[in-house]
VOVEX-814402 format. One line per 5 residues: their letters; for each residue x, y, z of C-alpha. Coordinates in steps of 0.001 Angstrom, whole numbers, always signed. Each point is the difference from the previous one (the first is absolute). Layout:
% residues N
a> X,Y,Z | ...
***
This chain:
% residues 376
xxxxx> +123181,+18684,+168962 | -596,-1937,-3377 | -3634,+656,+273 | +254,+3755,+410 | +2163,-130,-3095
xxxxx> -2397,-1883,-2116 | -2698,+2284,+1213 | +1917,+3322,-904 | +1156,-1730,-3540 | -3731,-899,-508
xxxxx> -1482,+3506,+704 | +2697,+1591,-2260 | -256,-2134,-2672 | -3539,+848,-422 | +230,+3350,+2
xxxxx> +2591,-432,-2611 | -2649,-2231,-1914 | -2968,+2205,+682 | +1726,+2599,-1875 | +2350,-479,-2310
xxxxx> -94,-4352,-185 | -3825,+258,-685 | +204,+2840,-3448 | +3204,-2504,-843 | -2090,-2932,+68
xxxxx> -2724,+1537,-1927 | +2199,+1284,-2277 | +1689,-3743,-552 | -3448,-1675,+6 | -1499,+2615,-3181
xxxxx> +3289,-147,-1877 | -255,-1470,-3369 | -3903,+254,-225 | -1169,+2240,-2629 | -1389,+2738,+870
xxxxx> -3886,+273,+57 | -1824,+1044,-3172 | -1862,+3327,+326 | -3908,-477,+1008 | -2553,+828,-2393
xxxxx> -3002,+2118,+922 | -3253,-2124,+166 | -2103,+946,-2520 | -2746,+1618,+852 | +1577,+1684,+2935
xxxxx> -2191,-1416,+3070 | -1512,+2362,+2428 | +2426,+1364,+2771 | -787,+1629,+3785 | +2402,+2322,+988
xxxxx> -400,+383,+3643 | +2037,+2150,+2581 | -1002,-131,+3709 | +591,+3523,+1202 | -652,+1536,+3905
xxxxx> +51,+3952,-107 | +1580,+477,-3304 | -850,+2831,-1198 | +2848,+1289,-686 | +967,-3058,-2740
xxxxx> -3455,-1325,-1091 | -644,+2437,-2191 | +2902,-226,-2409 | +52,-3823,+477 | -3633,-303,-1492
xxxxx> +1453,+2496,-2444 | +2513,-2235,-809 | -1596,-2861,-326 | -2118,+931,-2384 | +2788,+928,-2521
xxxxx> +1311,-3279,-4 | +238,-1628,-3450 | -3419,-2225,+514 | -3234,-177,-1310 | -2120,+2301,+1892
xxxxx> -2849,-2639,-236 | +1751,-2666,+1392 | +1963,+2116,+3193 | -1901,+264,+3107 | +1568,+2332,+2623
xxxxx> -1141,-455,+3556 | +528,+1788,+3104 | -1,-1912,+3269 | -198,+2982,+2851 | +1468,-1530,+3245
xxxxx> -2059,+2145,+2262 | +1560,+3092,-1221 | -872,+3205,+1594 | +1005,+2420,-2658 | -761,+766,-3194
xxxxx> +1257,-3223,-1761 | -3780,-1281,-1397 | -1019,+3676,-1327 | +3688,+293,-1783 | -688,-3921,-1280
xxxxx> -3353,+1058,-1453 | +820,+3075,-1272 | +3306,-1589,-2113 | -2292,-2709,-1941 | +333,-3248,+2513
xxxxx> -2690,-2399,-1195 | -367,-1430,+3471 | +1018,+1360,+3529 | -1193,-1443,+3230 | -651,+1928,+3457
xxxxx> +1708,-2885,+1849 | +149,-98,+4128 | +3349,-61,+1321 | +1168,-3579,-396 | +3287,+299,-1395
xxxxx> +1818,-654,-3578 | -975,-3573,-514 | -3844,+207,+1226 | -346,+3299,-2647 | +2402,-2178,-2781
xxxxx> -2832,-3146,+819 | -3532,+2325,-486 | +1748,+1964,-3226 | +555,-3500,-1337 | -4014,-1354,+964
xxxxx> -1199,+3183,-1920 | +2342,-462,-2807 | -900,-1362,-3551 | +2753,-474,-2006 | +1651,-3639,-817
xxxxx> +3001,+1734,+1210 | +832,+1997,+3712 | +3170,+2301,-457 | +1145,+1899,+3307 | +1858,+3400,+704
xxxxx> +1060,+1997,+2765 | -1313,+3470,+102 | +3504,+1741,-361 | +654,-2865,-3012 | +261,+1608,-3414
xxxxx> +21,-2782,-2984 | +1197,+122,-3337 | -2450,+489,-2498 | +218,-3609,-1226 | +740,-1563,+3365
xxxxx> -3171,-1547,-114 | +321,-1848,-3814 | +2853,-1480,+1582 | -1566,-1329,+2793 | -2725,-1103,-1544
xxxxx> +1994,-1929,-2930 | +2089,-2074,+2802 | -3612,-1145,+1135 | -936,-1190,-3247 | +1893,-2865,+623
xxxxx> -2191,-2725,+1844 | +2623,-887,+2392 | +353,+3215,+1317 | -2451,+1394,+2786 | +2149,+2958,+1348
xxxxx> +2633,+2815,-1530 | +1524,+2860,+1488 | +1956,+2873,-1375 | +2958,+2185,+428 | +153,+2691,+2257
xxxxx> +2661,+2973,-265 | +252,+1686,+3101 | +467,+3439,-497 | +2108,+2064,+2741 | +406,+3577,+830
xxxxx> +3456,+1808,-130 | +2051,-1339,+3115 | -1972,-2748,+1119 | +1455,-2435,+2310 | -1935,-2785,-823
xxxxx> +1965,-2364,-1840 | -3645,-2705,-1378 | +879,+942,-3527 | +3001,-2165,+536 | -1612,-3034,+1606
xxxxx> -3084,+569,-2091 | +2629,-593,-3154 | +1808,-2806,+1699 | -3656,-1245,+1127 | -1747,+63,-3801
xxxxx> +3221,-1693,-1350 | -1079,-2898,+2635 | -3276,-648,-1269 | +139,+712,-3381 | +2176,-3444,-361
xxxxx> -2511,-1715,+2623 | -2580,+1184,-2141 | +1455,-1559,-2828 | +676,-3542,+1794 | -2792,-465,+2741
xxxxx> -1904,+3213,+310 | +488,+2758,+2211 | -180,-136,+4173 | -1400,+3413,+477 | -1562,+2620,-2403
xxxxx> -329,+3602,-9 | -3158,+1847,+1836 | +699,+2795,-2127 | -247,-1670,-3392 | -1979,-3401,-590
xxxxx> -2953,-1712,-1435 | -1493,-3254,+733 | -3062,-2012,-1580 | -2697,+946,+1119 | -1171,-4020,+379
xxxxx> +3957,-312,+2025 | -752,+2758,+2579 | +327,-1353,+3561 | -1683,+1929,+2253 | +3050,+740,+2791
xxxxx> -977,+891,+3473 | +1122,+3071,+1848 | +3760,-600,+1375 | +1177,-1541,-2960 | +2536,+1183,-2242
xxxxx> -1232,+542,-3777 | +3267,-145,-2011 | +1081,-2943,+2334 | -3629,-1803,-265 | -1200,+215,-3342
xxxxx> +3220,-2298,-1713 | -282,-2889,+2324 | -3976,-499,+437 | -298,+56,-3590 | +3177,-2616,-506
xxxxx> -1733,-2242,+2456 | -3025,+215,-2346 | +1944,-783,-3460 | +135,+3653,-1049 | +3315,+1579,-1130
xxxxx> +1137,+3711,+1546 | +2080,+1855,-2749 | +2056,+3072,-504 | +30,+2022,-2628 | +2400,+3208,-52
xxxxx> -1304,+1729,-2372 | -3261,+490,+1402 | +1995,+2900,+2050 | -1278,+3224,+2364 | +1139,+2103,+1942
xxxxx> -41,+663,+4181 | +1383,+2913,+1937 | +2476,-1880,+2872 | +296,+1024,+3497 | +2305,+2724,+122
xxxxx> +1677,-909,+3164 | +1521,-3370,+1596 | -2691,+759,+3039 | -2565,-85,-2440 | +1220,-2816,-1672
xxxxx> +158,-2102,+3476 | -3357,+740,+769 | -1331,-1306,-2845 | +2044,-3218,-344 | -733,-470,+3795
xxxxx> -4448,+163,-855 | +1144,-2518,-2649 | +1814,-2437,+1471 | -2965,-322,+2452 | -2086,-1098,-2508
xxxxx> +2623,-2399,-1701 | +1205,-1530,+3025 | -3983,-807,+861 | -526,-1278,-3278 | +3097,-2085,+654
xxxxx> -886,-1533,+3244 | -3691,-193,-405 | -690,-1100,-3687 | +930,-2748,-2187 | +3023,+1768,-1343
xxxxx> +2539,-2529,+1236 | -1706,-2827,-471 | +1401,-2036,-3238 | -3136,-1735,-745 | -1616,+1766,-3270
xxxxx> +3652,+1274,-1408 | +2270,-1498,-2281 | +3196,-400,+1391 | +1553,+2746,-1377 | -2481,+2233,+773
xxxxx> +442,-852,+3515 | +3800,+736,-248 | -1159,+3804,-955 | -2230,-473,+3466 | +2888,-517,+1836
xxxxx> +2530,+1609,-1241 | -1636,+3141,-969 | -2351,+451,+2765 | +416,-1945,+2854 | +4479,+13,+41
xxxxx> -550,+4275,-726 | -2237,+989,+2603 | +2071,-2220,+2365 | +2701,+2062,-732 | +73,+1475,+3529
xxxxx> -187,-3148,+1606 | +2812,-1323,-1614 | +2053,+3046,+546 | -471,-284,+4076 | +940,-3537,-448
xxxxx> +2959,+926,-2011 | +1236,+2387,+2561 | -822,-1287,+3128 | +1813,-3453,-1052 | +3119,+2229,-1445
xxxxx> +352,+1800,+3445 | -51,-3695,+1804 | +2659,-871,-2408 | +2311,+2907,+731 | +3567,-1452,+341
xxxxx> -155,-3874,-1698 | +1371,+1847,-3093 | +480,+3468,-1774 | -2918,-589,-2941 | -2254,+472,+3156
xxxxx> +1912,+3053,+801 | -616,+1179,-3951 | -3143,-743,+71 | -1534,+2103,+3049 | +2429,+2499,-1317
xxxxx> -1775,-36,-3127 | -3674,-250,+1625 | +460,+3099,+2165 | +1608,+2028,-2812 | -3549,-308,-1725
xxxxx> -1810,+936,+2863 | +2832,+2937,+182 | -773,+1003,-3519 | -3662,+108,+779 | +137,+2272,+2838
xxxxx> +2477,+2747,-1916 | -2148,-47,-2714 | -1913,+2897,+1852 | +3311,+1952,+202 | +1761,-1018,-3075
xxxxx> -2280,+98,-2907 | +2276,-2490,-1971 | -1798,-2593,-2171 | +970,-3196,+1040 | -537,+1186,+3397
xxxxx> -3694,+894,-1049 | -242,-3544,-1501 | +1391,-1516,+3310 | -2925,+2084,+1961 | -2552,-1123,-2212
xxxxx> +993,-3301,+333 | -260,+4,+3533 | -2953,+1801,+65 | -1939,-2651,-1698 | +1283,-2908,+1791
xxxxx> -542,+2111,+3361 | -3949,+576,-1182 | -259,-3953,-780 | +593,-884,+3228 | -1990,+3105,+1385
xxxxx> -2843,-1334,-2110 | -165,-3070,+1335 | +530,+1252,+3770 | -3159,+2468,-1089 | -1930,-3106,-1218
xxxxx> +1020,-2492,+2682 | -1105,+3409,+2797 | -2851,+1179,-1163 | -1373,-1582,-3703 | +140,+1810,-3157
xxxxx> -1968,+3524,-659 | -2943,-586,-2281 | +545,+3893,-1397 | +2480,+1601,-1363 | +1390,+3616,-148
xxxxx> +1722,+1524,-2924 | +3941,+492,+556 | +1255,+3837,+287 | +1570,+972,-3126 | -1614,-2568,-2728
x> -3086,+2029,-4
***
C-alpha cells in the first residue's frame, strides 16, 4: 500500500501548494525588493482604441459609450469602437446614437472573431478592451496606458470590483480578492498568468490575433512572454462589474470558461517552457496548470484516502475532513451561514473545472457567448 500512500500525500500536498504554498512562495520570493516606482505618463499621450465586443446589448451599450467618453483622456487621441457580434437588437443604433467613433455590423462569429475585426479597423498605437456591463474609472485608462510606456511591457490589466446585490450567494468577491492578491506579486516578479477581459490594453504592434476557443485572459500573458513582451498589473487602473447574483449563475459561467482555458491548455503552447524564463514558467504551473487541476487532484485525494481506510486514523481524519466540505457545500442552500457559502463556492468552481473540460473533451468549445442572468 506504500504507493497509494505516496499518491494520496502527493495529490494533497498540491492542493495545499496550489493554494496557500504558491501566495507563500510568492510572498517569500518579492520580500525585500523595493517596491516599484510609480509609472510616468508618456508624453504626448499616444493614441488609444477602446474596443468592447458586444452581441444584443442594448440594454448596456449605451451608457458604456457614455462612459467611455468621460474618461480623463484626450478626446483626440481615444477611439471608441463597437464590434456587434451579430446582434439582433438595437445595440448598433444605441452605439451610434451615444458618440462611438467606430461600430461594426459583425456576423455571428463569437467574442474573439468581433475582438480580431475591431482591432484590423482600429488606429490607435494602443487597443484597450471592455465588457459591455464594465464601467471604468475615469482615469483607468492613464493608468493603463503609463504601465505601457515602459518598453518591456506589451500587456496590462486592471482591477475589477465586483459589485453584488443585497443577499447574493455568490461568494467571487472573495476569490476575486484572494485572486488579485496572487497576481499583483506575480506581476511584480515575472508578469501575470492571466489578465482581465474586462479591463486591459495591449500594443497595438503586441496584439496576437487568438482564434475562436481560446481563452483571452488565459492567452494574452503567455503568447506575448513567449515573444519577449512583459504582461503587467496595475490596480489602480480599477472598474467596476455587476457579479452573478447566484452560485447557479456563477457555475455557469466558470463552467463556459474553463472550456476555453482547458483548450488553451491542451492545445497551445502554454505548457511548453521554451520562450519563458524559469520563473515565469513556475507562475505556468503553479498558477494555471496545478489550479485548474484542482479537481483532479481532489478525486485522487479521495479515492486513495478511501483505499487507505484502516492502516491508520490520519486516513480516518482526513475523509472525515473531505466529506465535511462537501457537507458544508450542500447546507449552504439551507443554512445561509458564510463559511458555508464559501465552502459552496469553492466547490462550485472546482465542480465547473472539471465540467469544462468534460464539455471541451465532448463536444469542443462554443465560439459565442451569452450574457449571464443578473450581470446585465
Amino acid at each position: 500500500m506504500l504507493w497509494l500512500e505516496i499518491v494520496f500525500w502527493v495529490a494533497v500536498g498540491l492542493l495545499v501548494y496550489t493554494h496557500l504554498g504558491y501566495p507563500l512562495l510568492l510572498w517569500a520570493l518579492r520580500a525585500g525588493r523595493s517596491a516599484p516606482a510609480p509609472p510616468a505618463e508618456p508624453d504626448p499621450l499616444p493614441g488609444v482604441s477602446v474596443i468592447v465586443a458586444a452581441h444584443n446589448e442594448e440594454r448596456s451599450i449605451l451608457e458604456w459609450v457614455r462612459s467611455t467618453l468621460a474618461f480623463d483622456y484626450p478626446r483626440d487621441r481615444l477611439e471608441i469602437i463597437v464590434a456587434s457580434d451579430g446582434s439582433t437588437d438595437h445595440t448598433l443604433e444605441w452605439a451610434a446614437k451615444a458618440g462611438a467613433d467606430v461600430y461594426l455590423d459583425l456576423p455571428r462569429g463569437g467574442k474573439l472573431a468581433a475582438l480580431n475585426a475591431a482591432v484590423e479597423r482600429a488606429g490607435g498605437e494602443i487597443v484597450a478592451f471592455s465588457d459591455a456591463n464594465s464601467r471604468w474609472e475615469p482615469n483607468a485608462l492613464r493608468r493603463l496606458v503609463a504601465r505601457l510606456a515602459d518598453p518591456e511591457v506589451g500587456y496590462v490589466c486592471g482591477l475589477v470590483e465586483f459589485t453584488a446585490p443585497a443577499g447574493t450567494s455568490n461568494q467571487e468577491g472573495l476569490y476575486w480578492r484572494y485572486e488579485m492578491a496572487v497576481r499583483e506579486m506575480e506581476s511584480e516578479l515575472a508578469g501575470v498568468t492571466a489578465g482581465n477581459g474586462a479591463i486591459n490594453a495591449v500594443r497595438r504592434a503586441a496584439y496576437v490575433p487568438l482564434s475562436e476557443g481560446r481563452g483571452q485572459d488565459i492567452s494574452f500573458p503567455f503568447e506575448l512572454a513567449k515573444r519577449g513582451w512583459r504582461s503587467v498589473y496595475e490596480p489602480l487602473a480599477r472598474a467596476s462589474e455587476p457579479m452573478a447574483p447566484t452560485i447557479e449563475s456563477e457555475f455557469k459561467r466558470k463552467r463556459r470558461m474553463m472550456a476555453g482555458a482547458w483548450n488553451t491548455i491542451l492545445h497551445t503552447r502554454l505548457l511548453s517552457p521554451r520562450g519563458y524564463r524559469p520563473l515565469y514558467a513556475l507562475e505556468i504551473y503553479s498558477h494555471r496548470l496545478l489550479r485548474y487541476a484542482t479537481p483532479i487532484l481532489h478525486l485522487v485525494a479521495f479515492a486513495a484516502n478511501v483505499a487507505l481506510l484502516g492502516d491508520g486514523w490520519v486516513y480516518t481524519a482526513a475523509l472525515g475532513a473531505q466529506l465535511a466540505l462537501v457537507a458544508a457545500a450542500l447546507l449552504a442552500g439551507v443554512v445561509p451561514l458564510r463559511p458555508l457559502r464559501i465552502a459552496r463556492y469553492y466547490a462550485a468552481v472546482t465542480a465547473a473545472s472539471a465540467v469544462g473540460l468534460w464539455d471541451l473533451l465532448r463536444h469542443g468549445v462554443p465560439s459565442t457567448w451569452e450574457s449571464v442572468e443578473g450581470t446585465r
